[in-house]
N, C-alpha and C positions, 0 to 999 in steps of 0.2 A: 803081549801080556794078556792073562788072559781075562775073561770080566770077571769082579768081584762078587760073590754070593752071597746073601743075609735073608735070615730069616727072621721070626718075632724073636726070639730071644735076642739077636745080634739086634734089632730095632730099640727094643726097651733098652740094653747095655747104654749102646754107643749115640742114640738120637736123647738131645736134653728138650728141655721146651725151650728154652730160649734162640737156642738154634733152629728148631722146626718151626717159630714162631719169624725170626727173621728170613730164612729162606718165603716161605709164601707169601712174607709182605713183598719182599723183594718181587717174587713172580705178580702176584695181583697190580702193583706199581705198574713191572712190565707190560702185562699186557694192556693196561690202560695207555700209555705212553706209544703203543706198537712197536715194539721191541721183542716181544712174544706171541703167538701163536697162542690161540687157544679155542678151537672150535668144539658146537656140542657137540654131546658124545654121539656114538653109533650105537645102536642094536642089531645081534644079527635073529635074526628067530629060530631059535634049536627046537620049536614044537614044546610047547608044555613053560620054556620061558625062555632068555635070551641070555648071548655071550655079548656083554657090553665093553665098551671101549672109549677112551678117552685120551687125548695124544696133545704133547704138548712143543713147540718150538721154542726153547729160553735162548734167542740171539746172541745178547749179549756172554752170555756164558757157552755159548758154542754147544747146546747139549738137544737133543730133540728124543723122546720115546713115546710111551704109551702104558695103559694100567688097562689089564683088563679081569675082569670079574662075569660073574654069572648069576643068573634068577633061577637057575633050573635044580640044581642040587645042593648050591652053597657050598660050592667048593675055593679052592685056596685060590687067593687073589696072586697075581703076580705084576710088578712092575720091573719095565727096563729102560736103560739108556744108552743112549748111542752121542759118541762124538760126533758133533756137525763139521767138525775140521778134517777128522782122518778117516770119519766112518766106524769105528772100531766101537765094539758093545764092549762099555764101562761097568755095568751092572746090572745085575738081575736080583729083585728083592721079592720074595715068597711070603704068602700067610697074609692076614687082615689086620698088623699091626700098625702099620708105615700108614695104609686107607685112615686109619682111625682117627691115628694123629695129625693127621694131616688136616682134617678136621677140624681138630682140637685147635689147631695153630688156627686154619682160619677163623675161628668162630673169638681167639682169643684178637687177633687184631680187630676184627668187628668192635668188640668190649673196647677195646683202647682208642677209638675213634668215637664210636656211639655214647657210653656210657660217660656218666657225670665223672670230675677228676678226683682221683683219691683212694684211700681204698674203700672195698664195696665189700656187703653182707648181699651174698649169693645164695638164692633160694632154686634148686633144680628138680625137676620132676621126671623121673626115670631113673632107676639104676643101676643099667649098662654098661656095655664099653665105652659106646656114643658116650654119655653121659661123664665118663670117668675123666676120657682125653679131653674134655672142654675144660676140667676144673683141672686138671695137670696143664694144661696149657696157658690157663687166665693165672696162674702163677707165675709168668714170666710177664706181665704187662702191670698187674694190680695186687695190693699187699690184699688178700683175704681175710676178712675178721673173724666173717663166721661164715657156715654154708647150712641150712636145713636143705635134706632130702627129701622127697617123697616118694612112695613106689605101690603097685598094688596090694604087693606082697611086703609088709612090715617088715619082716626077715631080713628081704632086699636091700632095704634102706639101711638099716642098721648095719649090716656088715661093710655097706658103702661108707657109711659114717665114721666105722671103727678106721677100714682101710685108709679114707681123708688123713683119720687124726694120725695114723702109725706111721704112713706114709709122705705123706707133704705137709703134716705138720701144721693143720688149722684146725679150728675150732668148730666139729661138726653134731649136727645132732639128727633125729630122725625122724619120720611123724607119717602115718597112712592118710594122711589128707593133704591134698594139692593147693588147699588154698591157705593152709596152715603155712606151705612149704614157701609161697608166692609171696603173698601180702606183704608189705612193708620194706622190700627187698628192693636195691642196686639196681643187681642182676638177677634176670628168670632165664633157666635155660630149661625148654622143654624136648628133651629126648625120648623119646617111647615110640613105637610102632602102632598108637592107638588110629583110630580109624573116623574116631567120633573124637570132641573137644575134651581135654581132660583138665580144663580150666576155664572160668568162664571171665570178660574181658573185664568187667569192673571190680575183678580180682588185684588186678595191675597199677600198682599204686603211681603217680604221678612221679616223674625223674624214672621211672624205674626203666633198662635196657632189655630189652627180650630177645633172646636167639632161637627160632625154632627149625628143628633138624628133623624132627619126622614127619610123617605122610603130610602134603601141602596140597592135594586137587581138590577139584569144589565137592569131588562126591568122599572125599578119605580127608579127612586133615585134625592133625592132633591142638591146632587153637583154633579157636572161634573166628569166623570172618569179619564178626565184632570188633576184635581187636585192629584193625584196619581203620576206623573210623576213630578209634582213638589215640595212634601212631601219630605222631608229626612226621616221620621218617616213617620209608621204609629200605632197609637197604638191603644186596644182594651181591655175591660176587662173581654172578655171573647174568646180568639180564637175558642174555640170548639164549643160554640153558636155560632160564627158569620159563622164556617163553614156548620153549618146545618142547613143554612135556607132551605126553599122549593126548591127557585131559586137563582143561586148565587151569591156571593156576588158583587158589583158594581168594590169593588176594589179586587185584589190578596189575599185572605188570606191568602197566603205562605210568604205574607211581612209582614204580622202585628206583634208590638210586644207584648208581654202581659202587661199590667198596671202594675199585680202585680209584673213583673220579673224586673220592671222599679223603684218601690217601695224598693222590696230587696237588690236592688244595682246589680243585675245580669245582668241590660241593663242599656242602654244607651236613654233618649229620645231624647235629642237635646246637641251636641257636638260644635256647634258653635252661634252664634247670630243673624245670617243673614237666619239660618236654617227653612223652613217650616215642621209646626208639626201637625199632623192630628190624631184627636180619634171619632174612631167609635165607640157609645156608643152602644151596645147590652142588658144591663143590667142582669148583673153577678146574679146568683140564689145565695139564701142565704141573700143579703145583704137587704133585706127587712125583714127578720128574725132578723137582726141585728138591726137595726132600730125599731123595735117592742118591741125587751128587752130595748130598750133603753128608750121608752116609760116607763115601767114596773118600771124600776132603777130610773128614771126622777123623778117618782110621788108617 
Protein backbone atom coordinates (compact mmCIF):
# COMPACT_ATOMS: atom_id res chain seq x y z
CA UNK A 1 0.00 0.00 0.00
CA UNK A 2 1.23 2.98 -0.69
CA UNK A 3 2.04 5.98 2.14
CA UNK A 4 -0.68 8.17 2.86
CA UNK A 5 -0.15 12.01 1.80
CA UNK A 6 -1.57 15.33 3.70
CA UNK A 7 -1.14 18.49 3.59
CA UNK A 8 -2.36 21.70 5.59
CA UNK A 9 -5.59 21.59 4.27
CA UNK A 10 -6.02 17.58 5.02
CA UNK A 11 -4.29 18.76 8.80
CA UNK A 12 -6.95 21.41 9.68
CA UNK A 13 -9.91 18.89 8.09
CA UNK A 14 -9.15 15.69 9.68
CA UNK A 15 -6.68 16.71 13.03
CA UNK A 16 -9.32 17.88 15.93
CA UNK A 17 -7.50 19.14 19.24
CA UNK A 18 -8.66 16.84 21.32
CA UNK A 19 -6.99 14.18 19.33
CA UNK A 20 -3.61 16.13 18.74
CA UNK A 21 -3.94 16.76 22.37
CA UNK A 22 -4.14 13.01 23.45
CA UNK A 23 -1.61 11.62 20.99
CA UNK A 24 1.33 14.01 22.47
CA UNK A 25 0.36 13.27 26.02
CA UNK A 26 0.52 9.83 25.15
CA UNK A 27 4.19 10.42 23.46
CA UNK A 28 5.53 12.99 26.32
CA UNK A 29 4.11 9.93 29.07
CA UNK A 30 6.22 7.74 26.57
CA UNK A 31 9.19 8.88 26.54
CA UNK A 32 9.20 9.69 30.27
CA UNK A 33 8.37 6.06 31.09
CA UNK A 34 11.09 4.79 27.94
CA UNK A 35 8.97 3.55 25.79
CA UNK A 36 9.92 6.27 23.21
CA UNK A 37 12.80 7.55 21.65
CA UNK A 38 13.24 11.03 21.64
CA UNK A 39 16.71 12.66 21.17
CA UNK A 40 17.65 16.38 20.37
CA UNK A 41 17.32 17.57 17.29
CA UNK A 42 20.25 17.66 14.50
CA UNK A 43 21.38 20.75 12.52
CA UNK A 44 23.01 20.16 9.32
CA UNK A 45 24.70 23.54 8.25
CA UNK A 46 23.58 24.58 4.56
CA UNK A 47 25.72 27.96 4.80
CA UNK A 48 23.50 31.07 5.60
CA UNK A 49 21.24 28.47 8.11
CA UNK A 50 20.34 24.93 8.64
CA UNK A 51 18.22 21.76 7.66
CA UNK A 52 16.95 20.68 11.16
CA UNK A 53 15.82 17.36 12.16
CA UNK A 54 14.07 15.76 14.92
CA UNK A 55 13.12 11.82 14.94
CA UNK A 56 11.18 9.99 17.01
CA UNK A 57 10.86 6.09 18.32
CA UNK A 58 7.01 5.55 19.76
CA UNK A 59 7.62 1.55 20.72
CA UNK A 60 4.71 0.87 21.96
CA UNK A 61 2.89 1.90 18.77
CA UNK A 62 5.45 0.23 16.48
CA UNK A 63 6.05 3.71 14.53
CA UNK A 64 9.59 5.57 14.28
CA UNK A 65 10.27 8.87 11.61
CA UNK A 66 11.39 12.20 11.57
CA UNK A 67 10.30 16.18 10.90
CA UNK A 68 12.42 18.11 9.24
CA UNK A 69 12.40 21.80 8.46
CA UNK A 70 14.89 24.50 7.70
CA UNK A 71 16.34 28.28 8.88
CA UNK A 72 17.60 28.94 5.41
CA UNK A 73 14.53 29.88 3.20
CA UNK A 74 11.45 28.83 5.20
CA UNK A 75 10.45 26.38 3.14
CA UNK A 76 7.63 23.65 3.55
CA UNK A 77 8.25 21.45 6.61
CA UNK A 78 7.72 17.71 5.98
CA UNK A 79 6.97 14.92 8.41
CA UNK A 80 7.18 10.97 7.95
CA UNK A 81 6.50 7.71 9.35
CA UNK A 82 7.64 4.46 9.00
CA UNK A 83 6.27 1.13 10.49
CA UNK A 84 8.83 -0.46 13.16
CA UNK A 85 7.05 -3.85 12.35
CA UNK A 86 7.29 -4.00 8.47
CA UNK A 87 9.47 -1.11 7.75
CA UNK A 88 7.02 0.23 5.29
CA UNK A 89 6.59 4.45 4.96
CA UNK A 90 2.82 5.07 6.43
CA UNK A 91 3.00 8.72 5.69
CA UNK A 92 4.34 11.66 4.64
CA UNK A 93 2.76 15.05 5.94
CA UNK A 94 3.77 18.58 3.95
CA UNK A 95 3.50 22.32 4.97
CA UNK A 96 3.80 23.95 8.64
CA UNK A 97 0.34 22.91 9.91
CA UNK A 98 0.73 19.54 11.65
CA UNK A 99 4.47 21.60 13.38
CA UNK A 100 2.02 24.11 14.77
CA UNK A 101 -0.34 22.15 16.36
CA UNK A 102 1.63 19.97 17.46
CA UNK A 103 2.62 22.71 19.60
CA UNK A 104 -0.55 23.73 20.30
CA UNK A 105 -1.36 20.18 21.79
CA UNK A 106 1.75 20.41 23.76
CA UNK A 107 1.47 23.60 25.36
CA UNK A 108 -2.37 22.61 26.00
CA UNK A 109 -1.29 19.52 28.33
CA UNK A 110 1.27 21.82 30.02
CA UNK A 111 -2.21 24.19 30.95
CA UNK A 112 -3.75 20.97 32.15
CA UNK A 113 -1.20 19.95 34.63
CA UNK A 114 0.26 23.39 35.53
CA UNK A 115 -2.56 25.68 35.50
CA UNK A 116 -5.14 26.04 38.52
CA UNK A 117 -8.47 23.65 38.00
CA UNK A 118 -11.33 25.16 36.11
CA UNK A 119 -11.95 27.08 33.49
CA UNK A 120 -9.39 29.89 32.93
CA UNK A 121 -9.51 33.58 31.38
CA UNK A 122 -6.58 33.45 28.88
CA UNK A 123 -4.47 36.51 28.18
CA UNK A 124 -1.93 35.78 25.01
CA UNK A 125 0.55 38.08 23.54
CA UNK A 126 1.16 37.59 19.77
CA UNK A 127 -1.09 36.94 17.03
CA UNK A 128 0.24 34.27 14.95
CA UNK A 129 -0.04 30.86 14.00
CA UNK A 130 1.97 29.90 17.25
CA UNK A 131 -0.27 31.86 19.09
CA UNK A 132 -3.62 30.53 17.41
CA UNK A 133 -2.84 26.49 17.75
CA UNK A 134 -2.25 27.07 21.67
CA UNK A 135 -5.79 28.59 22.04
CA UNK A 136 -7.44 25.83 19.62
CA UNK A 137 -5.60 23.45 21.58
CA UNK A 138 -6.37 24.63 25.35
CA UNK A 139 -10.01 24.09 24.20
CA UNK A 140 -9.76 20.60 24.42
CA UNK A 141 -8.40 20.39 28.30
CA UNK A 142 -10.15 23.87 29.76
CA UNK A 143 -13.63 25.61 29.20
CA UNK A 144 -12.23 29.38 28.00
CA UNK A 145 -14.26 32.26 29.44
CA UNK A 146 -12.43 34.86 28.01
CA UNK A 147 -9.15 35.50 26.11
CA UNK A 148 -7.51 39.22 25.60
CA UNK A 149 -4.90 39.49 22.84
CA UNK A 150 -2.23 41.63 22.46
CA UNK A 151 -0.05 42.19 19.18
CA UNK A 152 2.10 45.07 17.90
CA UNK A 153 0.05 45.68 15.38
CA UNK A 154 -3.80 46.50 16.84
CA UNK A 155 -5.13 45.19 13.50
CA UNK A 156 -3.45 41.84 14.37
CA UNK A 157 -5.11 41.33 17.46
CA UNK A 158 -8.40 42.22 16.45
CA UNK A 159 -8.83 40.10 13.69
CA UNK A 160 -7.36 37.23 15.96
CA UNK A 161 -10.14 38.27 18.38
CA UNK A 162 -12.85 38.20 15.69
CA UNK A 163 -11.39 34.84 14.27
CA UNK A 164 -11.56 33.29 18.35
CA UNK A 165 -15.18 34.43 18.61
CA UNK A 166 -16.27 33.09 14.75
CA UNK A 167 -14.35 30.18 15.08
CA UNK A 168 -14.18 28.31 18.56
CA UNK A 169 -16.58 30.26 19.96
CA UNK A 170 -15.29 32.31 23.15
CA UNK A 171 -15.37 35.40 24.37
CA UNK A 172 -12.35 37.52 22.87
CA UNK A 173 -11.30 40.98 22.94
CA UNK A 174 -8.17 42.94 21.80
CA UNK A 175 -5.94 45.70 23.18
CA UNK A 176 -2.15 47.03 21.75
CA UNK A 177 -0.70 46.57 25.17
CA UNK A 178 0.81 43.42 26.78
CA UNK A 179 0.28 44.08 30.17
CA UNK A 180 -3.47 45.03 29.60
CA UNK A 181 -3.50 41.43 27.77
CA UNK A 182 -1.54 39.66 30.86
CA UNK A 183 -2.60 41.09 34.20
CA UNK A 184 -5.23 39.23 36.08
CA UNK A 185 -5.24 36.21 33.85
CA UNK A 186 -5.20 32.00 34.42
CA UNK A 187 -3.26 31.73 31.61
CA UNK A 188 -0.32 34.04 29.79
CA UNK A 189 0.76 32.45 26.63
CA UNK A 190 3.50 34.54 25.01
CA UNK A 191 4.16 33.77 21.30
CA UNK A 192 6.03 36.44 19.34
CA UNK A 193 9.51 36.30 17.84
CA UNK A 194 10.63 39.30 19.84
CA UNK A 195 14.17 39.38 20.76
CA UNK A 196 13.91 41.59 23.84
CA UNK A 197 11.07 40.91 26.96
CA UNK A 198 7.74 41.97 25.80
CA UNK A 199 6.33 41.88 29.24
CA UNK A 200 7.68 42.57 32.37
CA UNK A 201 7.56 39.76 35.36
CA UNK A 202 5.53 41.66 37.95
CA UNK A 203 3.12 41.87 35.22
CA UNK A 204 2.22 38.08 36.32
CA UNK A 205 -0.41 38.02 38.73
CA UNK A 206 -0.13 35.22 41.42
CA UNK A 207 -1.90 31.51 40.33
CA UNK A 208 -1.42 32.69 36.91
CA UNK A 209 0.26 29.64 34.29
CA UNK A 210 2.81 31.06 31.61
CA UNK A 211 3.79 29.13 28.39
CA UNK A 212 6.49 30.83 26.60
CA UNK A 213 7.16 29.69 22.90
CA UNK A 214 9.41 32.27 21.50
CA UNK A 215 13.05 33.14 21.46
CA UNK A 216 14.54 31.68 25.08
CA UNK A 217 18.62 32.26 25.12
CA UNK A 218 20.16 34.72 27.46
CA UNK A 219 21.14 37.01 24.51
CA UNK A 220 17.19 36.73 22.51
CA UNK A 221 14.25 35.89 24.87
CA UNK A 222 10.74 37.20 24.66
CA UNK A 223 10.14 37.02 28.87
CA UNK A 224 12.09 38.57 31.30
CA UNK A 225 14.71 36.23 33.19
CA UNK A 226 12.79 37.89 35.99
CA UNK A 227 10.09 35.75 35.75
CA UNK A 228 12.35 32.87 36.93
CA UNK A 229 12.58 34.08 40.27
CA UNK A 230 9.05 34.36 40.61
CA UNK A 231 7.92 30.69 39.03
CA UNK A 232 7.51 28.01 41.68
CA UNK A 233 7.73 25.65 38.71
CA UNK A 234 9.35 25.61 35.94
CA UNK A 235 8.59 23.02 33.38
CA UNK A 236 9.63 21.76 29.94
CA UNK A 237 9.18 18.96 27.69
CA UNK A 238 11.98 18.26 26.83
CA UNK A 239 15.14 19.13 29.52
CA UNK A 240 17.70 17.62 27.22
CA UNK A 241 16.75 19.96 24.09
CA UNK A 242 16.29 22.82 26.16
CA UNK A 243 19.93 22.15 27.53
CA UNK A 244 21.43 21.99 23.95
CA UNK A 245 20.68 24.91 22.58
CA UNK A 246 23.62 26.83 20.83
CA UNK A 247 23.46 29.67 23.55
CA UNK A 248 21.92 29.08 26.71
CA UNK A 249 19.13 28.88 27.98
CA UNK A 250 17.38 32.32 29.31
CA UNK A 251 16.31 30.47 32.42
CA UNK A 252 18.54 27.54 34.78
CA UNK A 253 17.89 24.46 33.15
CA UNK A 254 18.99 22.79 36.44
CA UNK A 255 15.42 23.90 37.68
CA UNK A 256 13.29 22.76 35.07
CA UNK A 257 10.94 20.02 35.57
CA UNK A 258 10.16 17.55 32.91
CA UNK A 259 6.24 17.51 31.60
CA UNK A 260 6.47 14.03 31.38
CA UNK A 261 7.69 13.39 34.97
CA UNK A 262 4.72 15.76 35.90
CA UNK A 263 2.33 13.57 33.76
CA UNK A 264 3.58 10.19 35.54
CA UNK A 265 2.83 11.40 38.86
CA UNK A 266 6.76 11.49 39.54
CA UNK A 267 6.59 15.57 40.17
CA UNK A 268 4.80 18.02 41.29
CA UNK A 269 3.71 21.19 38.89
CA UNK A 270 1.95 23.41 41.14
CA UNK A 271 1.38 22.42 45.10
CA UNK A 272 -0.54 25.50 45.97
CA UNK A 273 -3.06 28.15 44.25
CA UNK A 274 -1.40 31.24 44.56
CA UNK A 275 1.71 29.51 42.85
CA UNK A 276 3.40 30.75 39.49
CA UNK A 277 3.97 28.22 36.75
CA UNK A 278 6.04 28.60 33.77
CA UNK A 279 6.62 26.01 30.49
CA UNK A 280 9.21 26.36 28.23
CA UNK A 281 8.00 24.76 25.26
CA UNK A 282 10.98 23.32 23.21
CA UNK A 283 9.02 20.83 21.33
CA UNK A 284 9.68 17.25 22.36
CA UNK A 285 10.96 15.06 19.10
CA UNK A 286 8.67 12.33 18.39
CA UNK A 287 5.48 13.86 19.11
CA UNK A 288 4.88 15.06 15.49
CA UNK A 289 5.36 11.47 14.53
CA UNK A 290 2.53 11.04 16.76
CA UNK A 291 0.37 13.24 15.41
CA UNK A 292 1.03 11.88 11.84
CA UNK A 293 -0.22 8.26 12.75
CA UNK A 294 -2.88 10.01 14.17
CA UNK A 295 -3.73 11.44 10.90
CA UNK A 296 -3.25 7.89 9.26
CA UNK A 297 -6.02 6.16 12.17
CA UNK A 298 -8.23 9.45 11.78
CA UNK A 299 -8.90 8.76 7.95
Amino acid sequence: MPPRLFDDDDVRARLDARTAVQAVRTAILARHEGTAQAPPRARADLGGGHLVFTAGHLRAQELFGFRAYDTLVGAEQLVAVWSARGGELLTVVHGAELGARRTGAIGAVAVDVAAGPGPVRVGIVGAGTQAWTQLWALRAVREVEEVVVAARRLERAEAFARRATHELGVRASATGRAESAVRGRDVVIVATNSTVPVLDADWISPGTHVTTLGPKTVSRHEVPAALADRASTILTDSPSQAARYPEPHVFDTGRMVDLGAVLAGAAAARTAPDQITVFCSVGLAGTEVALAAALVHGS
